[in-house]
N, C-alpha and C positions, 0 to 999 in steps of 0.2 A: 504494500500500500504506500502509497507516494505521502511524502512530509512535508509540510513546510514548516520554517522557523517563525519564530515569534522575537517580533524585533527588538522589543522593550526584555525579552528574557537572553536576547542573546547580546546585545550591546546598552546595557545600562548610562542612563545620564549622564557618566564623567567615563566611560570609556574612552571618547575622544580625546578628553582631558587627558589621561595618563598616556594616550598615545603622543600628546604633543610633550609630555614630560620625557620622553624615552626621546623621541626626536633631537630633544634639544641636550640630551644626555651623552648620544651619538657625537652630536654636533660639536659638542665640550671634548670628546674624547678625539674625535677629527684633528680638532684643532690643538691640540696638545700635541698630535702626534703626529702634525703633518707641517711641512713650511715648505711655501714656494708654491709652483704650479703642477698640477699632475700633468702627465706628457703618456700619452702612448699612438704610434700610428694608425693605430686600430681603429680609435673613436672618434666621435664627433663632438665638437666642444661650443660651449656658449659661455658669454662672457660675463661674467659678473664683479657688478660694483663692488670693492672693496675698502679706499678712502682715498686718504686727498694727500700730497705732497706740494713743493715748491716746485716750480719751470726752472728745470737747469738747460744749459747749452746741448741743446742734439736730442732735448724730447720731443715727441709729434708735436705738433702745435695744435694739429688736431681734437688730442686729448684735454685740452685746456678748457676749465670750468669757468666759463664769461660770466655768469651770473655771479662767481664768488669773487671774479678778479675784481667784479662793481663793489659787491661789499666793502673787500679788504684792500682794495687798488694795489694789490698782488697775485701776481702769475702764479695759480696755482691749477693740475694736471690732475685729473678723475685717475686712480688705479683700478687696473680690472684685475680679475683673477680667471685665467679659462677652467670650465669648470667641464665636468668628464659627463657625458649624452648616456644613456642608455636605454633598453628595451627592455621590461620589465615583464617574463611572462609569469601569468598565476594559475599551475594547473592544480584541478580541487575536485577530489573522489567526491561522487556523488552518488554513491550505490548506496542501496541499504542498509549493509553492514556497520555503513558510517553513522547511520541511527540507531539501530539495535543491536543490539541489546542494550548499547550503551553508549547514550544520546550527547554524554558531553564531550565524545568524539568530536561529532558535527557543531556541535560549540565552538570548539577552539579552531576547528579547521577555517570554521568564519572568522573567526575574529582574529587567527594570523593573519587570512586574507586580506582583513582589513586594513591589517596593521602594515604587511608590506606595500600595496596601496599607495596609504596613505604617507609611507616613509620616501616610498618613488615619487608622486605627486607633488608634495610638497617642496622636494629637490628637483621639479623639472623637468622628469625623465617621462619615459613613455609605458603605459600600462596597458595588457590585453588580459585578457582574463575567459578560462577554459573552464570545464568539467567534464568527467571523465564517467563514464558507469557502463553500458556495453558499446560504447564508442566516444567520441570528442565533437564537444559542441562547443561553440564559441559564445561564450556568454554579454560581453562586452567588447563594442569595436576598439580600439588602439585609443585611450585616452591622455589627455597631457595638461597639465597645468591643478591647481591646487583644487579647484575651484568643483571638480567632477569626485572630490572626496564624497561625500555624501551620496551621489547617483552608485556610485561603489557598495556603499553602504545599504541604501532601498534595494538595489536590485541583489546582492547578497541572502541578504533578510528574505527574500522571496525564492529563492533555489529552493528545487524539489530531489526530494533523496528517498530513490527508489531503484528499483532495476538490481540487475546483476551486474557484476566488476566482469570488466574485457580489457584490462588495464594492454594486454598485447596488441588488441584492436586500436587501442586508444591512442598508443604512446605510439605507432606507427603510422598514424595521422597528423600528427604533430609536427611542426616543421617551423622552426625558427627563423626568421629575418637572417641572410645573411648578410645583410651592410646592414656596418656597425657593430656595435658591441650589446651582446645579449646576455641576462639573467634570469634564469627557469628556476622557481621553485615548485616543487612537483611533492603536493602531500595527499598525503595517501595511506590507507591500512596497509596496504599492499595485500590484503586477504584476496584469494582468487577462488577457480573451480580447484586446483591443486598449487603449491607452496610454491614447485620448479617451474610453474609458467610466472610469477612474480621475476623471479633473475630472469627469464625468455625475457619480458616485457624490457624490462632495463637496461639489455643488451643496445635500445635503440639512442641510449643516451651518447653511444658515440659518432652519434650522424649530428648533431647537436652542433653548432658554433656557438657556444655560449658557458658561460660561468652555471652550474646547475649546483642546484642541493634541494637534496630527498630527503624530506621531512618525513618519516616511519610514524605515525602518529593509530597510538595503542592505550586500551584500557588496563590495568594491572593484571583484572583478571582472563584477558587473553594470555599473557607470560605465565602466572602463576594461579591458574581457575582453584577458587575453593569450592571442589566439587569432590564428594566419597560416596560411595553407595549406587543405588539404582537409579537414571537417568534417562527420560527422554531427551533426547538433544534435537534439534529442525535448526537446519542449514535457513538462516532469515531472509538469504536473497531466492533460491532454489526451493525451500520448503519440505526440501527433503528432510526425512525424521531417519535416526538410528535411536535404538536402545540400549542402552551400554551399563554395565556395571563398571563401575570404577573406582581404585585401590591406589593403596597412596602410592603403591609401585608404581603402579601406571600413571600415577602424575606425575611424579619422578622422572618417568618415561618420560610425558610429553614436552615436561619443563626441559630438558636435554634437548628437545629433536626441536623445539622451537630457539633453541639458546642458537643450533646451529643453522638454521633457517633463517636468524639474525645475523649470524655472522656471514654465511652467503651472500645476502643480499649487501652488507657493508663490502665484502672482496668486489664484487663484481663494481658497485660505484669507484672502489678506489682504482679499480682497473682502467674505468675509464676516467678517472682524474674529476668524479663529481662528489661532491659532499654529500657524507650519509651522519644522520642524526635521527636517534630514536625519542622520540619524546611521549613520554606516557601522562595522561590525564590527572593524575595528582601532584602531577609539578607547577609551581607559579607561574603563573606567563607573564610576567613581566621578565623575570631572571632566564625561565627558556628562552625569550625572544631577544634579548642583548647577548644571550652565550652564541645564540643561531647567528645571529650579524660580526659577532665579536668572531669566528671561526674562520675569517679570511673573505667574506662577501663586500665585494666591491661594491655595493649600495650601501654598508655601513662606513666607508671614504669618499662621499659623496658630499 
């Protein structure tokens, strides 16, 4: 059965608040850790104001701020700083799974949504935004400028989370801008019809031109289910039902076979040089989401 969110339950009145507090956290930490201009041939740049100096001998004349030479009846030159362009993709599991059993999945998957958004947006950059469930639909056209935070936001709040995962379908529809510089975040259960078509899927991140990181996003008791005894279990996208008795051996078991199902899917990202981060639902999101951008993301040096 198809979901929608509920927008006062999934971005509360000061959520934007604390996203501009993270922003300008970044922002702090940028600038502590950065001087001069960023430079790569790769990207596209725009300029931004940065302050004012005196006119010395062999600067543009160009640059010169007339309005303040009226004030101060001194030559003084606008500094700019070029500042680094990007494409900002958001691709966002939309299957069932991401709802049930366990809804604050689709919680946070929103509201990182939002939060990457709204971190691209407000630095200038360019935003498209995807979901994934038995193929790739384009949710939003290619947004840019500060100002389409909110239309982020409504049309978010309105995504429907239903269907079955084809994340192989999915992510082999997927095709990045290749002018310029790209950044894919791609979250995801990664839960499929079977565990080995998740690495299949992934395989496609090396057709990719772009900076990527896979956000693994899991409820505890997927890793570690408190489950003993007799059990009906129903697959929630398929609705397939098994019967199962189960022993603490056999969680034992699956907590192993899942531990290395985790770490598969981490080899195959590192293989092809994309970021892999698990992050499970009873962690803060403010602290995941400055570790997420703190982890080498060229949108957190922006």
């Amino acid at each position: 059965m198809a979901h929608k969110s509920d927008k006062n339950e999934l971005f509360d009145p000061d959520f934007l608040g604390r996203l501009r507090t993270l922003f300008f956290m970044l922002r702090k930490r940028r600038q502590l850790r950065r001087h001069g201009v960023q430079q790569t041939p790769t990207a596209g740049f725009t300029r931004e104001f940065k302050d004012h100096r005196q006119y010395s001998s062999g600067d543009d004349y160009r640059s010169i701020d007339w309005r303040l030479v009226a004030r101060l009846e001194k030559l003084f030159i606008r500094v700019f700083e070029e500042v680094q362009e990007f494409h900002v993709y958001i691709l966002l599991d939309r299957s069932q799974s991401m709802h049930e059993p366990y809804p604050r999945k689709r919680q946070i998957e929103l509201q990182l949504a939002v939060a990457i958004a709204y971190l691209a947006l407000i630095s200038q950059h360019t935003v498209s935004v995807f979901s994934m469930a038995d193929g790739l639909k384009r949710e939003l056209r290619p947004l840019k400028g500060q100002g389409h935070v909110h239309r982020v936001l409504d049309h978010l709040a309105e995504l429907e989370f239903s269907g079955r995962s084809d994340l192989v379908a999915s992510l082999k529809q997927f095709q990045p801008v290749r002018q310029g510089r790209g950044i894919v975040f791609l979250i995801s259960d990664l839960l499929g019809r079977e565990p080995e078509l998740s690495q299949v899927a992934l395989q496609e991140l090396k057709r990719w031109p772009a900076e990527t990181h896979v956000i693994h996003l899991l409820d505890p008791q997927e890793q570690s289910p408190d489950l003993e005894g007799d059990f009906r279990l129903v697959d929630v996208e398929t609705e397939d039902m098994r019967r199962m008795w189960l022993t603490r051996r056999d969680l034992a078991a699956y907590e192993e076979r899942f531990t290395e199902f985790l770490e598969g899917l981490k080899t195959v990202c590192v293989h092809h040089q994309a970021d892999y981060v698990t992050w499970t639902t009873d962690l803060a999101f403010e602290d995941m989401f400055v570790n997420l951008l703190s982890r080498g993301s060229a949108l957190a040096g922006t």
